[in-house]
C-alpha positions, 0 to 999 in steps of 0.5 A, a space after each residue: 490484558 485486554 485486547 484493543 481494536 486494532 488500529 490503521 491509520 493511513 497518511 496521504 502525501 504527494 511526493 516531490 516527484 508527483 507519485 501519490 504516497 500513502 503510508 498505512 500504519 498499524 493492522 490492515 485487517 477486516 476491521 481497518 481495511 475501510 481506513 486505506 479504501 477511503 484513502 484510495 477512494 480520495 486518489 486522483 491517480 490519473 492526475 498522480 506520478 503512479 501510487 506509492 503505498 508505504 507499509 512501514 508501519 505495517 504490523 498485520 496484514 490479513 487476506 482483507 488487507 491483501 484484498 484491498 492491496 489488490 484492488 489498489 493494484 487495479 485502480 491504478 492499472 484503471 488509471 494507467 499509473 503505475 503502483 509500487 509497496 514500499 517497506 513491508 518487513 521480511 515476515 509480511 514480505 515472505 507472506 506476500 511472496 507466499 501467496 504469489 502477490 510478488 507477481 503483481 506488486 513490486 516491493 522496495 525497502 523504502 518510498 524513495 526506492 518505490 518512487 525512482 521504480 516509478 519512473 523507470 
């Protein structure tokens, strides 16, 4: 069996609210992390309801994408717009909660749930 590169593909949306969405899907680690920069970068988050990013699809994550994640955090504080993660899985969940991200993001079971967060 032979290992493939991974793959991260991030989708970008503006949600009905106006809260932009962006949904990484696949590993976000040292090889894919530029994939959800360059979508951070192409943000106008203060022209945005606050930054959804939607980790559904998030198989992996490493301390590269925790980086990145961290830096999405900061732009949108930059900005004045609020940011939330929606979707993690319990075992990215528990990770995250280990290493204390828990106390910088806020962490929803879907988009809808991440964007009515936004809002209040």
């Amino acid at each position: 069996m032979t290992k493939t590169d991974p793959v991260l593909t991030v989708d970008r949306h503006t949600h009905p609210s106006g809260a932009a969405v962006l949904r990484a899907t696949g590993e976000l680690d040292h090889h894919t992390a530029g994939a959800l920069l360059g979508a951070l970068d192409e943000l106008d988050l203060a022209r945005s309801g606050g930054l959804v990013i939607d980790l559904t699809g998030l198989s992996y994550c490493d301390s590269t994408g925790i980086t990145v994640l961290v830096t999405a955090h900061h732009r949108a504080e930059r900005a004045g717009r609020p940011l939330a993660l929606a979707g993690l899985g319990s075992d990215l969940r528990q990770m995250f909660h280990t290493v204390g991200l828990d106390q910088i993001f806020t962490f929803h079971d879907d988009v809808d749930q991440a964007v009515n967060a936004l809002r209040s």
